[in-house]
C-alpha positions in Angstrom: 115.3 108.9 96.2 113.1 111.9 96.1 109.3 111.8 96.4 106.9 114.8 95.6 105.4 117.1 99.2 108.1 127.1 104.0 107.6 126.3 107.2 104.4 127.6 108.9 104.9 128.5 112.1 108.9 129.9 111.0 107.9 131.4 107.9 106.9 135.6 108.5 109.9 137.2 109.1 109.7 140.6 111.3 112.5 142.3 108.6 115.4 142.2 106.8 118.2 141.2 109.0 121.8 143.1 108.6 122.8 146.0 107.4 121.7 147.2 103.6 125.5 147.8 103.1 127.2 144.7 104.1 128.1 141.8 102.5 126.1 138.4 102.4 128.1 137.0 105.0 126.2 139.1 107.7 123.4 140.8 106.2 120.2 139.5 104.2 119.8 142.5 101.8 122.3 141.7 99.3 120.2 138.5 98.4 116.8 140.1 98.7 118.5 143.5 96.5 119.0 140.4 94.0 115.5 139.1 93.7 114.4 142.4 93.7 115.8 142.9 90.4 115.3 139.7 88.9 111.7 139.3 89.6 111.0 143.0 88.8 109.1 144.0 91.7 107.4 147.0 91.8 107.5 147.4 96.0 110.1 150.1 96.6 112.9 148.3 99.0 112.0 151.2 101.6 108.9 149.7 101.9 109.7 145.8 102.6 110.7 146.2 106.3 107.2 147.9 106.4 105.2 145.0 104.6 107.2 142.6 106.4 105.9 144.1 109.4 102.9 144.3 108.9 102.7 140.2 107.4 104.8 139.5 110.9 101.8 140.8 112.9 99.1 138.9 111.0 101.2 135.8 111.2 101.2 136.3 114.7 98.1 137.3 115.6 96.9 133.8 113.6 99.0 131.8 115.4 97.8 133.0 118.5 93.8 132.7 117.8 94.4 129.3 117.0 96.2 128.3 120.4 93.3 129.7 122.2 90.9 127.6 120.6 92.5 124.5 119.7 91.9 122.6 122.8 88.4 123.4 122.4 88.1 122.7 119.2 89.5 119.1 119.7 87.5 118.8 122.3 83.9 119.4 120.4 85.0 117.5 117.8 86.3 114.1 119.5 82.4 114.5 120.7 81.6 114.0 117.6 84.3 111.6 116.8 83.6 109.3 119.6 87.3 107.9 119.7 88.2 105.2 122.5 89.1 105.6 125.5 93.0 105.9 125.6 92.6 108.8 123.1 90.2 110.6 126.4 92.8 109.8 128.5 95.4 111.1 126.5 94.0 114.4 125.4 92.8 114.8 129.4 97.0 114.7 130.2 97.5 117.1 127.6 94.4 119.6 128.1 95.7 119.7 132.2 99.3 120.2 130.8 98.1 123.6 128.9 95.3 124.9 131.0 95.3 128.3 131.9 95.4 128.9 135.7 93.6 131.8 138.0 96.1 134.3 136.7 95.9 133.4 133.2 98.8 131.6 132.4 99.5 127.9 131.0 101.4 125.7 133.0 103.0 124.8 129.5 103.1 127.5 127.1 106.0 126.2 124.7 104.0 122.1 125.2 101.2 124.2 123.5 103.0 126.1 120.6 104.0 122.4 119.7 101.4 120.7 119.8 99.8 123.6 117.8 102.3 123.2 115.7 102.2 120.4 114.7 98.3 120.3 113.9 98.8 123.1 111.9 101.0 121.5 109.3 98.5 118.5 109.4 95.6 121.2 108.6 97.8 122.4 106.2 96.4 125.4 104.3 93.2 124.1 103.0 90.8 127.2 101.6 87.9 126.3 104.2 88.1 126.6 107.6 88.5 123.3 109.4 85.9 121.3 111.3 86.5 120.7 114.9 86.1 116.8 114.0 89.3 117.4 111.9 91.0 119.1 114.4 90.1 115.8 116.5 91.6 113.5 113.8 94.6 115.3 113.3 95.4 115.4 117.3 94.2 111.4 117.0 96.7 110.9 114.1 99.5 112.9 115.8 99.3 111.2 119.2 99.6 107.8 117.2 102.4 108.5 115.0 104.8 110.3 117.8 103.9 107.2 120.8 104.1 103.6 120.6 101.7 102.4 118.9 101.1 99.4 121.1 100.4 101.8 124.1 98.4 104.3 121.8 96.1 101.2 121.0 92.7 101.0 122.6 92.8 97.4 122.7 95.2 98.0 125.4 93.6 100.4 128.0 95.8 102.5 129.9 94.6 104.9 133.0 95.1 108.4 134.0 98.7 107.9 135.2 99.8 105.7 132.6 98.5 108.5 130.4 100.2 110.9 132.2 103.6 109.4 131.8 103.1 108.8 127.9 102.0 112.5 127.6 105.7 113.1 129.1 107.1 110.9 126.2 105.0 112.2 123.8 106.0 116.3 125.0 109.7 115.4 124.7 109.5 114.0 121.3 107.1 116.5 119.5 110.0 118.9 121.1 112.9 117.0 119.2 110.9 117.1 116.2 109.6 120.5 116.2 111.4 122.8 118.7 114.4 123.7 116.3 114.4 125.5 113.4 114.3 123.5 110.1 112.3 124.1 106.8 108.9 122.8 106.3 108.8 122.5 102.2 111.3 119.5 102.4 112.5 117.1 104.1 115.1 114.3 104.9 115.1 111.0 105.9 117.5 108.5 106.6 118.8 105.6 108.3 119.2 108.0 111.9 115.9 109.5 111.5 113.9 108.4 114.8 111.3 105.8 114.2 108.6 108.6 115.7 110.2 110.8 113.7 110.0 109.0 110.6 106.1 108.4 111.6 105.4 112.2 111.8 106.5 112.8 108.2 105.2 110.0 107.0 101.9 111.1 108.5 102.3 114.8 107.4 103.5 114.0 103.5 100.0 111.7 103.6 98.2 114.9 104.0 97.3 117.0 100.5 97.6 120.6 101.9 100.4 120.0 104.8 104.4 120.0 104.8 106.7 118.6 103.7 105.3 118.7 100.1 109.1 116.9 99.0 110.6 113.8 100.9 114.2 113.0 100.3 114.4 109.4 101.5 117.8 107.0 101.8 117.2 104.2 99.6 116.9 101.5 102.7 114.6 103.1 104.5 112.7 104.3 101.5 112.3 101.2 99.9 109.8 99.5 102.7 107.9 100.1 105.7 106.8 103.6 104.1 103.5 104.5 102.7 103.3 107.7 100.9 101.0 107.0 98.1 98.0 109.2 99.4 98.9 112.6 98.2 102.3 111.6 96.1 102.7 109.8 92.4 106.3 110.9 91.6 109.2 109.4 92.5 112.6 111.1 91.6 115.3 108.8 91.3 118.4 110.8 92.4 121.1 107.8 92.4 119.3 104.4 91.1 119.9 101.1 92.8 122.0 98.2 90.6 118.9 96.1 91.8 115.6 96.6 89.7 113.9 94.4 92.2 115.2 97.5 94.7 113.6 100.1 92.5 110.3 98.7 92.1 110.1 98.4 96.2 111.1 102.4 96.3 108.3 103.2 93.0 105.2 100.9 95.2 105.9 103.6 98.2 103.4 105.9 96.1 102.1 102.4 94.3 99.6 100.9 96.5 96.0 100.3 96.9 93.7 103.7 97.4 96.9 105.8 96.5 96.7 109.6 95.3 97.3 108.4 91.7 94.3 105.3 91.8 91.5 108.1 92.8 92.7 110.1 89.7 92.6 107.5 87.6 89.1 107.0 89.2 88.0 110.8 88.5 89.7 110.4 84.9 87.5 107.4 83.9 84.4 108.9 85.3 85.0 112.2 83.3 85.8 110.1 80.4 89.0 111.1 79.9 91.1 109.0 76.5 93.7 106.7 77.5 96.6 109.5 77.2 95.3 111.3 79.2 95.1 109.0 82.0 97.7 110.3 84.9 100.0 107.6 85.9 102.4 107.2 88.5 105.6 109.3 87.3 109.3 107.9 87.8 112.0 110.6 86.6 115.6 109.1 87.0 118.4 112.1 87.3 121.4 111.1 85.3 123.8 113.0 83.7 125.1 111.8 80.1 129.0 110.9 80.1 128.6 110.0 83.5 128.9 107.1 85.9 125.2 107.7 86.1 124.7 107.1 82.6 125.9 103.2 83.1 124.4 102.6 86.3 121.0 103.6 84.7 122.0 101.6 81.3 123.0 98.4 83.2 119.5 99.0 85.4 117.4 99.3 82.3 118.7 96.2 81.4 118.2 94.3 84.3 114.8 95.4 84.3 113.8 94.6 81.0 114.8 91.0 82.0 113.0 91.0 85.2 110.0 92.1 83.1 110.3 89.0 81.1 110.8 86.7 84.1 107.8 88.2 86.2 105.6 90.5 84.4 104.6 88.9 81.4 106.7 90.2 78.8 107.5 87.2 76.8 111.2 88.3 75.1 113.5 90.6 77.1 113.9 93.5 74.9 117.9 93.2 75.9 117.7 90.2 73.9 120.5 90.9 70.5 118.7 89.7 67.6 120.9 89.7 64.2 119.1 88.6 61.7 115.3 89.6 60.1 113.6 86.1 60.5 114.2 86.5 64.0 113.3 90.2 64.6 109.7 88.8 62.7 109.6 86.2 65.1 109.9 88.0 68.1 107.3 90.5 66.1 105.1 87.6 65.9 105.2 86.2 69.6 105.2 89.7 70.9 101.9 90.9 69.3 100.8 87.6 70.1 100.9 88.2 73.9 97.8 89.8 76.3 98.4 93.5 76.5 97.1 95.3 79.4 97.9 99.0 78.8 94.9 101.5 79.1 95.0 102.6 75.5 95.2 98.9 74.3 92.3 97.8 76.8 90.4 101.2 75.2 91.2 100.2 72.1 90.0 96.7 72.5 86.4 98.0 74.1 86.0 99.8 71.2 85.8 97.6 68.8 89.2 98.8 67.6 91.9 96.2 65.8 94.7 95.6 67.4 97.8 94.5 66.5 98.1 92.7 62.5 
């Protein structure tokens, strides 16, 4: 199951590693030579090491500005947040853990890449500069996915050396999850995915403009306990479940109330927009004809057209084998007969418009 969210900090590269002559086994240039060609682009390859570079020191340079200010910036805008108290005591562990000492240096430079880091894929890469209350909510939001959630609680107060020693947890899992190399663009999740883990890219894929933009999720621990409706309305099928009841858990991940798709279907109303244009929540299966995929989804489709006529108001199962014309007129009959609740039949209905004979 597939839902759809370059790797910020790991994405400028200084050059083109390996020699120009070697093969692809130990050198990056016959793939770049490659796209080169294909995508027709007019930068001489003597130049790319150059622009490279040059992109490398930018990157760099960025990173490092925001470092520098990013306790400070959390710390003006929890002011303005005014967030409880184990969220003070917590960013009080941290902000000692970094702090720069008489000669200049941080007790815990790597502690700090991380955690900057990671608030940088929360920012994403919105056009406007962020406010120093969101750089508050996104440390907030990050302290509360990678810790317990009990001990991250306010109703449960915790003091400076309780805070301490969660800070300790906290460094040692925001190291697990982002002190390796791994893209940023997707990302996988399964039944050995660590619950703190599975709560940081939960919290991240939430987010409009952060990574992972695409979540490839096992089917049982994508089918509950996940919501990723706030930036997300497709779902990508990639080997459906026998059980439509199954599927219909894995499609209300993205289905739920204040989701990504209900506040465009808010916008669309508003603007006035006709019933098909209305966006809707998008579920593409991936099957291959001649396939074992083929029947899995033909037995599925089934299934679900009888479910739908148990549970969701569709009086006759379409699966139903009718053989003669009396009875095709019949079910005809008892099927225009039923409410409808699609937006263009609703639409039609408001305006005045005939429905059905």
């Amino acid at each position: 199951m597939l839902f759809g969210g370059y790797d910020i900090p790991g994405a400028a590269a200084r050059k083109v590693h390996g020699d120009r002559e070697a093969g692809p086994d130990t050198s990056e240039w016959p793939a770049v030579i490659a796209a080169h060609q294909q995508l027709r682009i007019a930068l001489p390859l003597e130049k790319l090491d150059e622009r490279l570079h040059l992109g490398y020191e930018r990157e760099r340079q960025r990173r490092e500005h925001f470092r520098e200010r990013l306790v400070a910036k959390i710390e003006q805008g929890s002011k303005e947040m005014n967030p409880g108290s184990n969220f003070k005591a917590l960013f009080s562990a941290f902000k000692h853990s970094v702090t720069r000492d008489a000669a200049g240096e941080v007790a815990e430079e790597r502690l700090l890449v991380l955690v900057a880091r990671a608030i940088t894929e929360l920012l994403g890469n919105a056009s406007n500069e962020p406010s120093p209350s969101e750089y508050a909510r996104a440390f907030h939001e990050l302290i509360l996915a990678v810790s317990d959630r009990d001990d991250a609680d306010d109703d449960r107060e915790i003091d400076d050396a309780q805070a301490a020693a969660l800070w300790e947890t906290i460094s040692e899992r925001l190291s697990e999850e982002y002190d390796r190399p791994q893209g940023g663009f997707a990302r996988l999740m399964y039944g050995g995915t660590r619950p703190e883990s599975r709560r940081m890219i939960q919290l991240a894929f939430n987010r409009p403009h952060s990574f992972p933009r695409v979540l490839v999720a096992q089917s049982l621990v994508g089918r509950e306990g996940l919501n990723l409706h706030r930036s997300c309305r497709i779902v990508v099928l990639l080997h459906p479940e026998w059980n439509p009841a199954v599927v219909e858990q894995q499609i209300g991940r993205v289905d739920r109330v204040g989701s990504h798709w209900c506040n465009q279907l808010k916008d669309a109303i508003d603007h006035g927009m006709s019933p098909e244009q209305l966006p809707r929540i998008e579920v593409r299966p991936v099957i291959f004809c001649g396939t074992y995929d083929e029947h899995n989804w033909q037995v599925l489709r089934m299934r679900w057209d009888d479910l739908r006529a148990q549970l969701h108001g569709i009086v006759i199962s379409p699966s139903v084998a009718l053989h003669d014309d009396e009875s095709r007129r019949i079910m005809e009959e008892i099927t225009e007969a039923a409410p409808n609740f699609s937006p263009t039949q609703l639409e039609m209905r408001t305006m005045g418009v005939p429905v059905g004979k």
